[in-house]
C-alpha positions as CSV (number, residue, x, y, z in Angstrom):
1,X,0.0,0.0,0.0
2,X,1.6,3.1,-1.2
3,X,2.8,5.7,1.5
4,X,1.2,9.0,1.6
5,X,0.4,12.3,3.8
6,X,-2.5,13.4,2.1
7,X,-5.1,14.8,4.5
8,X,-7.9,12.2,5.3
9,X,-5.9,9.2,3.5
10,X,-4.7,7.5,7.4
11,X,-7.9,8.5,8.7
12,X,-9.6,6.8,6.0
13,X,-6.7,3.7,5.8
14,X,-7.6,3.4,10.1
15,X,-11.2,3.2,8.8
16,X,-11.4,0.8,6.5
17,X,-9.2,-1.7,8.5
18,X,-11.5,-1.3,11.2
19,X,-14.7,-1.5,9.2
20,X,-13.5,-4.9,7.1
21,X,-9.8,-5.8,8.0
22,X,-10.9,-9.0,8.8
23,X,-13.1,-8.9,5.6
24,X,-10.7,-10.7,2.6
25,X,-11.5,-8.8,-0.3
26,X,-11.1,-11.8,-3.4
27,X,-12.4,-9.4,-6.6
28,X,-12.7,-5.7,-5.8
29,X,-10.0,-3.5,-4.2
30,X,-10.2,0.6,-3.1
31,X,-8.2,3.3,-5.0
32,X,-8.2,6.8,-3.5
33,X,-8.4,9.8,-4.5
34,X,-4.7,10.5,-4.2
35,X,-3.7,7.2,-5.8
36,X,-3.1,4.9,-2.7
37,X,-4.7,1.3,-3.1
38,X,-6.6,-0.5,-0.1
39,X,-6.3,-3.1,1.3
40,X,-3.2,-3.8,-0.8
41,X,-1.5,-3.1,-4.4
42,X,-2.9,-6.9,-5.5
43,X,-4.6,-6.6,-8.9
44,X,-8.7,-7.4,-8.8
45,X,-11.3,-7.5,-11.2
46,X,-12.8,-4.2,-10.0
47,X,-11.3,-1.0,-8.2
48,X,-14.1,1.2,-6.7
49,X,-12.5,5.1,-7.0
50,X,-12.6,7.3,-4.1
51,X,-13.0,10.6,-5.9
52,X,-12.7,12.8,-3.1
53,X,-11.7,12.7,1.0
54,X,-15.0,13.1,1.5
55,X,-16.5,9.7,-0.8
56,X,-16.4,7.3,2.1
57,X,-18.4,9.2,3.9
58,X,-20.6,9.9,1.5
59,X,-21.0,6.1,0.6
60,X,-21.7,4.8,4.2
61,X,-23.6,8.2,6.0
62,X,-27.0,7.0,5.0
63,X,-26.4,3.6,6.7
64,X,-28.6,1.6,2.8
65,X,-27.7,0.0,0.3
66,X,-29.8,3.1,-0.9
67,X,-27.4,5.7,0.0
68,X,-24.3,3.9,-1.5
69,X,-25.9,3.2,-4.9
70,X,-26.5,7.6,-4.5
71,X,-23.1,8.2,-4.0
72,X,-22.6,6.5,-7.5
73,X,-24.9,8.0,-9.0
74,X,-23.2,11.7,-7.8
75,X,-19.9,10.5,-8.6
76,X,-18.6,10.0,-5.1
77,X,-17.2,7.1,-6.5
78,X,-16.9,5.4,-9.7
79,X,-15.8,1.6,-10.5
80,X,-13.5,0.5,-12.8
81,X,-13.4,-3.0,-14.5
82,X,-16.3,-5.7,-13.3
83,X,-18.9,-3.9,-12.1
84,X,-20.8,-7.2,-10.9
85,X,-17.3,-8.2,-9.0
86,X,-17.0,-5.3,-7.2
87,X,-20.9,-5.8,-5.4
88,X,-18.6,-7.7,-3.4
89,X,-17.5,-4.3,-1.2
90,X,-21.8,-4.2,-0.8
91,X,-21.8,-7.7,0.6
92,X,-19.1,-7.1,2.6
93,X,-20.4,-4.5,4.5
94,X,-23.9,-6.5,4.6
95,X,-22.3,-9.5,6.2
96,X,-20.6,-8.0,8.7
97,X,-21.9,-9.3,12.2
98,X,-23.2,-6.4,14.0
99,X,-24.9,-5.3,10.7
100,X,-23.0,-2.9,8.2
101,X,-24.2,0.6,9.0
102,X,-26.5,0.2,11.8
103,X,-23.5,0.3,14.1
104,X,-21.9,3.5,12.4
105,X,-23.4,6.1,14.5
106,X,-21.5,4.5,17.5
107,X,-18.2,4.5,15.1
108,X,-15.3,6.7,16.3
109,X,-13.6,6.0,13.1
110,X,-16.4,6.9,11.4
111,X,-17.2,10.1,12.6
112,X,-13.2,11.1,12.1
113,X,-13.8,10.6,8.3
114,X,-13.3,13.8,6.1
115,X,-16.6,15.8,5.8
116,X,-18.9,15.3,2.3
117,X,-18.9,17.8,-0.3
118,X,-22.6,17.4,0.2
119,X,-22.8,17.5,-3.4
120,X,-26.2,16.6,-5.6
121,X,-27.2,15.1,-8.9
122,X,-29.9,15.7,-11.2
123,X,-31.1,13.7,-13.8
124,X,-33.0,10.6,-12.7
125,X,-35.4,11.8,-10.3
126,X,-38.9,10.1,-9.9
127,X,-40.9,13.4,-9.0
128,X,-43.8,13.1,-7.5
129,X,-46.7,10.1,-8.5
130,X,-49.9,10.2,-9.0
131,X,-52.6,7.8,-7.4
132,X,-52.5,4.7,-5.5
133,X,-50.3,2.0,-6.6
134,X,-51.1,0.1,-9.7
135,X,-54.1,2.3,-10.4
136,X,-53.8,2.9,-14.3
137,X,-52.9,6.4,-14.2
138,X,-50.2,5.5,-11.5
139,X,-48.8,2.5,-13.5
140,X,-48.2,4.8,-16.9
141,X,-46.3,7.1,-14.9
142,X,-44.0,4.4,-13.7
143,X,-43.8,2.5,-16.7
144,X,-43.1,5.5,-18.8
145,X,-40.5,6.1,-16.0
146,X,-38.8,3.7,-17.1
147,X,-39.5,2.1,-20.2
148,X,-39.9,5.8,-22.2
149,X,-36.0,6.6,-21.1
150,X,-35.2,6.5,-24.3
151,X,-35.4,4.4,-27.3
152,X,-32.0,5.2,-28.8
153,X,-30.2,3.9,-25.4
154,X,-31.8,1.1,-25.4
155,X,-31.0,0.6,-28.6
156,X,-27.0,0.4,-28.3
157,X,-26.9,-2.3,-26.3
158,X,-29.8,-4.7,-26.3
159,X,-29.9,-7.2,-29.6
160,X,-30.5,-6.2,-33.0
161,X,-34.6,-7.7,-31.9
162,X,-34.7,-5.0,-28.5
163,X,-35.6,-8.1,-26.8
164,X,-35.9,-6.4,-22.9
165,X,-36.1,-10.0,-20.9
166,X,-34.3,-12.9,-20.0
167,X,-32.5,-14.7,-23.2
168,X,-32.0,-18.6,-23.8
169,X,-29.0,-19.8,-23.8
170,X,-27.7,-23.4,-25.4
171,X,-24.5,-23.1,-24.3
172,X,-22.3,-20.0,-22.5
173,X,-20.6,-19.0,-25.7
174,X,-23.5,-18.4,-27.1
175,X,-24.1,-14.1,-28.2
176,X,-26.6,-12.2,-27.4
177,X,-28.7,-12.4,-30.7
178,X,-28.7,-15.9,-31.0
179,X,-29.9,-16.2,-27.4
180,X,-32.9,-14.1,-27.7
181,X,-33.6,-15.7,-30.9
182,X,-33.6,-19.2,-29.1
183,X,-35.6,-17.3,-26.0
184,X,-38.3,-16.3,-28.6
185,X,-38.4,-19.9,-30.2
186,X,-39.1,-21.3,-26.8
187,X,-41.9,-19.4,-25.3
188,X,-43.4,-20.1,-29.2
189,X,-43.0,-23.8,-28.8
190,X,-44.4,-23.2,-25.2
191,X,-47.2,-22.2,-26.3
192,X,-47.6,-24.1,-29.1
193,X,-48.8,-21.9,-31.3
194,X,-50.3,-22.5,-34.7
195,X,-51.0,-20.7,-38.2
196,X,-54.2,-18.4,-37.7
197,X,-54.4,-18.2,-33.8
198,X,-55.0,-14.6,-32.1
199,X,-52.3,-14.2,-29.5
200,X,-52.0,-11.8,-26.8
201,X,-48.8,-9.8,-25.5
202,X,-48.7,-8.2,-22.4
203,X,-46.2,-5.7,-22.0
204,X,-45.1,-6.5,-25.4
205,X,-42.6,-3.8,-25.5
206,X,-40.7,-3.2,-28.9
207,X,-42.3,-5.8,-30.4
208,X,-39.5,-8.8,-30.6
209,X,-41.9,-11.5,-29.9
210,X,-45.1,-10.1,-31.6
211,X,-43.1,-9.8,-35.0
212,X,-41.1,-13.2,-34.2
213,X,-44.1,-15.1,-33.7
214,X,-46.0,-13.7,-36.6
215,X,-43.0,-14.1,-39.2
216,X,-42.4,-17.7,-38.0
217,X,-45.5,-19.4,-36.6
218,X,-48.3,-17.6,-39.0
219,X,-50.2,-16.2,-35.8
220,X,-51.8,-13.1,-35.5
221,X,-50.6,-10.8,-32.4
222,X,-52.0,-8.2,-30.1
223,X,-49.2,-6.7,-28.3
224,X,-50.2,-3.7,-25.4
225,X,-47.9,-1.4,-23.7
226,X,-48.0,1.8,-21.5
227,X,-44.5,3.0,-23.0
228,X,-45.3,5.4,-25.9
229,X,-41.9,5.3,-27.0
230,X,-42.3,1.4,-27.4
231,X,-45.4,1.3,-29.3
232,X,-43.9,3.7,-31.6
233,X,-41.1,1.4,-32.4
234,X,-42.6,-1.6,-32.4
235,X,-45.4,-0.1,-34.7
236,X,-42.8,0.8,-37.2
237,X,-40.8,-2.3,-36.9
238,X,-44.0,-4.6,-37.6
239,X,-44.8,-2.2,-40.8
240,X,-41.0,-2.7,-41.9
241,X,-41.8,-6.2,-41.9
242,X,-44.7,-6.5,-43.9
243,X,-46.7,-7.2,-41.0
244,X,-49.3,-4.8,-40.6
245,X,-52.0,-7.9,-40.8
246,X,-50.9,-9.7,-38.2
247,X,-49.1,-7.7,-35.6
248,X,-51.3,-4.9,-34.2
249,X,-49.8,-2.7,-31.1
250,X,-51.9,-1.0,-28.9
251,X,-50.7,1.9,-26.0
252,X,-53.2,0.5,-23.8
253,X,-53.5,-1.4,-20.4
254,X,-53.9,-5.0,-20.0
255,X,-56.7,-4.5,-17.8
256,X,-58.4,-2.7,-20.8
257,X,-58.4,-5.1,-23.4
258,X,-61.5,-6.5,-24.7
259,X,-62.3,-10.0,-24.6
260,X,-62.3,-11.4,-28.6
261,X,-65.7,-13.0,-29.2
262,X,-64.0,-16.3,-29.3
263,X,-61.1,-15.2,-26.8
264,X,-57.9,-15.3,-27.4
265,X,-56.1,-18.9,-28.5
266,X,-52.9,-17.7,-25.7
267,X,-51.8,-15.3,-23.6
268,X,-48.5,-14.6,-23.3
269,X,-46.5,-12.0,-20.5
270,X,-42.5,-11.3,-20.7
271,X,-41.3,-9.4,-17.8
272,X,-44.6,-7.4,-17.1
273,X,-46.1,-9.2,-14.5
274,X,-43.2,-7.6,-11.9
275,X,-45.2,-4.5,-12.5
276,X,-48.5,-5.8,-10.6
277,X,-47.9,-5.9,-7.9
278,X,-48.7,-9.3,-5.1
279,X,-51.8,-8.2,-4.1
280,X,-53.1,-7.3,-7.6
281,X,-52.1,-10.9,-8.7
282,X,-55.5,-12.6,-8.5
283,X,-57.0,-9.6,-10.4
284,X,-54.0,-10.0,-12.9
285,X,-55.0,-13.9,-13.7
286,X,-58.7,-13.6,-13.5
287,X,-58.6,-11.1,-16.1
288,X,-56.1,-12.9,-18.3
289,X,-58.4,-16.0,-17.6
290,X,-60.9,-14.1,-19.2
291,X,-59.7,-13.0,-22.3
292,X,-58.5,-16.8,-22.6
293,X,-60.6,-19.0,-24.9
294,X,-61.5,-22.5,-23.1
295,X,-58.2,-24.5,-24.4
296,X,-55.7,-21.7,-24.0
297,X,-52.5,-21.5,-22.7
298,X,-50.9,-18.6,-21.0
299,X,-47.4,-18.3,-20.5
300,X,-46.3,-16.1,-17.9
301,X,-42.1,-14.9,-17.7
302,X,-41.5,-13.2,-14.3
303,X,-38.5,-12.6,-11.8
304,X,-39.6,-13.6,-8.5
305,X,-37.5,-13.3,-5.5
306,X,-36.1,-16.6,-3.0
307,X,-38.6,-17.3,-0.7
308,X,-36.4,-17.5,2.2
309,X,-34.9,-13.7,1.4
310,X,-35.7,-11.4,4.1
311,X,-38.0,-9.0,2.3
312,X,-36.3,-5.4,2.1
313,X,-38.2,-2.8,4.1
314,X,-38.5,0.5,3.1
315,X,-37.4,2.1,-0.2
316,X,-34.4,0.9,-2.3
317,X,-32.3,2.1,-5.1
318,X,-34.2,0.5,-7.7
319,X,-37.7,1.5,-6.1
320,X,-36.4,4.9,-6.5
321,X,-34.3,4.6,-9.7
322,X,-35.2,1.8,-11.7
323,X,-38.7,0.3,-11.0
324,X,-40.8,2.2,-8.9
325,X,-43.9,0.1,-7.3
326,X,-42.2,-3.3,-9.0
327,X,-42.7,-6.4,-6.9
328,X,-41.4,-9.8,-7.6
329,X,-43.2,-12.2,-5.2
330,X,-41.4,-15.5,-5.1
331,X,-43.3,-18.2,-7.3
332,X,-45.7,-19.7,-4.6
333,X,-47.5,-16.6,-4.7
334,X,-47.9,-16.5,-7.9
335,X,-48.8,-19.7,-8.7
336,X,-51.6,-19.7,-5.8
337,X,-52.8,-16.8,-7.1
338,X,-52.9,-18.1,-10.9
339,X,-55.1,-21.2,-9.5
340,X,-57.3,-18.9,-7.8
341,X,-58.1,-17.2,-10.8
342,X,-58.8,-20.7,-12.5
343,X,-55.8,-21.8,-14.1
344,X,-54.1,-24.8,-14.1
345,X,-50.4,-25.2,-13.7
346,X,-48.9,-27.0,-15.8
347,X,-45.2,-26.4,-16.2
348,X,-42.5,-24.3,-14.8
349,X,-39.2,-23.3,-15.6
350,X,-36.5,-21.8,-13.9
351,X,-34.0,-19.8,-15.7
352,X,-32.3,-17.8,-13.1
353,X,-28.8,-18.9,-14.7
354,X,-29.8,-17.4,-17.8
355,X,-30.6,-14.6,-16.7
356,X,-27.3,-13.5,-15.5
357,X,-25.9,-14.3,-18.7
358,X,-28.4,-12.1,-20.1
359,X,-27.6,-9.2,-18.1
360,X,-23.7,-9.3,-18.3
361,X,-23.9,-9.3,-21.9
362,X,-26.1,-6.5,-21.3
363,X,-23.7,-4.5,-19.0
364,X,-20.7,-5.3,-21.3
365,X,-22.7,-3.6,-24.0
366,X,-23.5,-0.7,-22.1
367,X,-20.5,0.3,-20.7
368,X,-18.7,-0.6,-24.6
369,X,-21.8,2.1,-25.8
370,X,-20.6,5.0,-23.3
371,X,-19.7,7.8,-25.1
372,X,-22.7,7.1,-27.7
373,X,-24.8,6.7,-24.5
374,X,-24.4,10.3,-23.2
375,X,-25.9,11.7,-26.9
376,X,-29.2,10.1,-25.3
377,X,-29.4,10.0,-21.5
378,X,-26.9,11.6,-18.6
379,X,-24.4,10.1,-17.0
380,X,-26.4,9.3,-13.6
381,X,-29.0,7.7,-16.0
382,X,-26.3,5.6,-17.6
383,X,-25.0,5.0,-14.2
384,X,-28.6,3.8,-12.9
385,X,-28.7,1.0,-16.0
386,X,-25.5,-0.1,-15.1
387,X,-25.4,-0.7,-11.6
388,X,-28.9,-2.1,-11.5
389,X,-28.1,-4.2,-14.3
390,X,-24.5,-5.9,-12.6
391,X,-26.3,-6.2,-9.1
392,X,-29.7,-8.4,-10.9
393,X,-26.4,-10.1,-12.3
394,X,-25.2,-10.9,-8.9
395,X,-28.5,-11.7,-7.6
396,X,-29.4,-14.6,-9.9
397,X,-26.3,-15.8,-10.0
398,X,-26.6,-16.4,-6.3
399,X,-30.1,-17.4,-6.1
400,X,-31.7,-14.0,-4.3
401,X,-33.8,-14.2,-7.4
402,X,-34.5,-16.2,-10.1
403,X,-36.6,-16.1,-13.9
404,X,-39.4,-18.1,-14.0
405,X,-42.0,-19.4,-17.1
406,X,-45.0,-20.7,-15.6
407,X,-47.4,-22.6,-18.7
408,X,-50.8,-22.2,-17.4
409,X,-53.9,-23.6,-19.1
410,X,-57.7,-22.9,-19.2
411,X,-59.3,-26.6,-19.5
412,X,-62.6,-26.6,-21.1
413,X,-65.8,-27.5,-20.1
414,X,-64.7,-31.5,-19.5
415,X,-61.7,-30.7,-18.4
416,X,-59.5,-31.5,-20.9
417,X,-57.0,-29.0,-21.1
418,X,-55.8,-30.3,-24.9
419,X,-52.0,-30.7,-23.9
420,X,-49.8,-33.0,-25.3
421,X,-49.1,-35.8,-23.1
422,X,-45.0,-34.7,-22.7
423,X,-42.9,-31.7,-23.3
424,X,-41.0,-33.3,-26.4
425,X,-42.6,-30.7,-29.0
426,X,-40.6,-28.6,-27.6
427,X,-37.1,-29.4,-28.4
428,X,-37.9,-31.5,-31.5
């Protein structure tokens, strides 16, 4: 560790060693602002950047996980190399025994730190929202919030389809394009469609699966969003091609759409459902049930937390930043609450690996797509998509949360719900 008399670096050193000296740090190390390296000059996968004497104290005042995703945000501190690696600072101070900031109040060391520039950011601020939660003028707001960032950014670094969910993978090696290409094919085979069936795509955002499904299984798709921006796109994209007959978006609400006289043949949702919220969950299936002709299938693609997490309290960085009002109850939730709207459960799938796949191709994208980045959004905006992004990484690799596609059916009358007897469609 190099040797240095810049004000607040042995403060800071004295710290630190207190804080996690007997923490060993495998991936992620601390450079500060004046060049000296903590706990040693070891090379790691990432190096969070102290940018000032003040960062520290900036990162850790708040005593949340909250607070120390702000101080990135401001550019307290920045992270170079593996932005999923260096989570492991986050865990660190998680794990420790007495809990990671509760204790700091009582903290000599702490309280010696350098003072905060108390600086701010602007940029990616919620404001304030309108309504209950999950009321329909609430959830455009927050959808839009997200979703309507812009669709140039998106653009740069998700594949050439703007496929916004978990992909499929075949093997590791496997890009990006070829995995959401595969991840479309599935929930296709899934779902068995065939030529001339109306489909329905909830939260079908710029259309990847609506214009995949219509190009290669002949169906005819109704994809509704709340994002105008997505709409937009995926209106256009469906016109250049040549499928104006068969793909029809619609800026609309699920809980708007009008039952087809027949119903519709399936139902599909792809990373919408974390919008509705637990409690809305039997009001999500019973009107999916609905729209569902006797026979259908509906295939439903959601994140949904470990059941034996401790559930956060209080608001977190991506209730503030990313999602606001999102919810991913584990998967016994939602599969009671799909049966006590009617349906029948009849496969599930856990992708969780996948998904972190999925999302470090995503972050290596984004961070290649920098510069380009800042013609569309700010930096904290950029900074939002990437740290949310490398800790979802994190999480599924470690099983806080995982990707799953429940098949639900609608049996008919008899109670036949006109499934093949095995899965082996699927992969033929």
């Amino acid at each position: 560790m190099a040797t240095t008399t810049e004000p607040g670096t042995g403060t800071t050193i004295s710290f630190l060693n207190k804080l996690l000296g007997g923490t060993p740090l495998t991936h992620v190390s601390i450079r500060f602002w004046d060049g000296t390296l903590w706990p040693d000059n070891r090379p790691r996968a990432a190096t969070v950047v102290l940018k000032h004497p003040g960062a520290l104290r900036e990162m850790l005042a708040s005593g949340t996980a909250k607070g120390l995703g702000e101080a990135y945000l401001r550019d307290d501190f920045d992270v170079e190399g593996d932005m999923e690696q260096s989570l492991e600072l986050a865990v660190a101070l998680e794990n420790r025994p007495a809990g990671w900031l509760n204790s700091l109040a009582n903290f000599y060391h702490f309280n010696r730190l350098p003072n905060a520039h108390g600086g701010r950011f602007d940029g990616r601020e919620l404001g304030d929202l309108k309504g209950r939660q999950h009321t329909l003028t609430r959830d455009r707001q927050v959808v839009s919030f997200h979703y309507d960032v812009s669709n140039d950014f998106y653009q740069l670094w998700l594949d050439e389809r703007m496929v916004y969910s978990c992909a499929y993978f075949e093997t590791p090696a496997d890009d990006l394009d070829m995995a959401q290409v595969a991840k479309l094919r599935h929930l296709c085979r899934k779902l068995r469609l065939q030529p001339g069936q109306h489909i329905l795509d909830i939260g079908c955002g710029w259309g990847g699966f609506a214009i995949f499904a219509a190009r290669n299984f002949g169906v005819k798709v109704m994809g509704v969003t709340l994002a105008s921006g997505q709409a937009s796109l995926a209106t256009e994209r469906a016109k250049a091609a040549g499928l104006t007959d068969a793909v029809n978006i619609e800026l609309r609400d699920y809980r708007e759409v009008q039952r087809p006289e027949n119903g519709f043949d399936a139902i599909v949702s792809v990373g919408m459902s974390e919008h509705v919220g637990r409690d809305h969950l039997p009001e999500y299936f019973k009107k999916t049930w609905d729209l569902l002709k006797p026979g259908g299938v509906f295939l439903n693609h959601a994140i949904g937390e470990n059941l034996q997490q401790d559930r956060f309290r209080g608001p977190s960085f991506i209730d503030e930043y990313v999602f606001p009002d999102g919810d991913i109850p584990p998967i016994p939730i939602v599969l009671g609450a799909a049966e006590s709207g009617g349906f029948e459960v009849r496969d599930v799938e856990n992708l969780r690996e996948h998904y972190a796949l999925t999302l470090r191709h995503w972050v290596r994208r984004l961070e290649a797509s920098h510069d380009q980045a800042m013609a569309f959004v700010n930096e904290p905006t950029y900074r939002v998509w990437r740290l949310y992004m490398a800790g979802s990484a994190h999480g599924f690799d470690h099983g806080a949360i995982a990707l799953y596609q429940a098949l639900l059916a609608k049996p008919g009358p008899s109670g036949n719900a006109g499934l093949p007897l095995t899965r082996r469609d699927w992969y033929e």
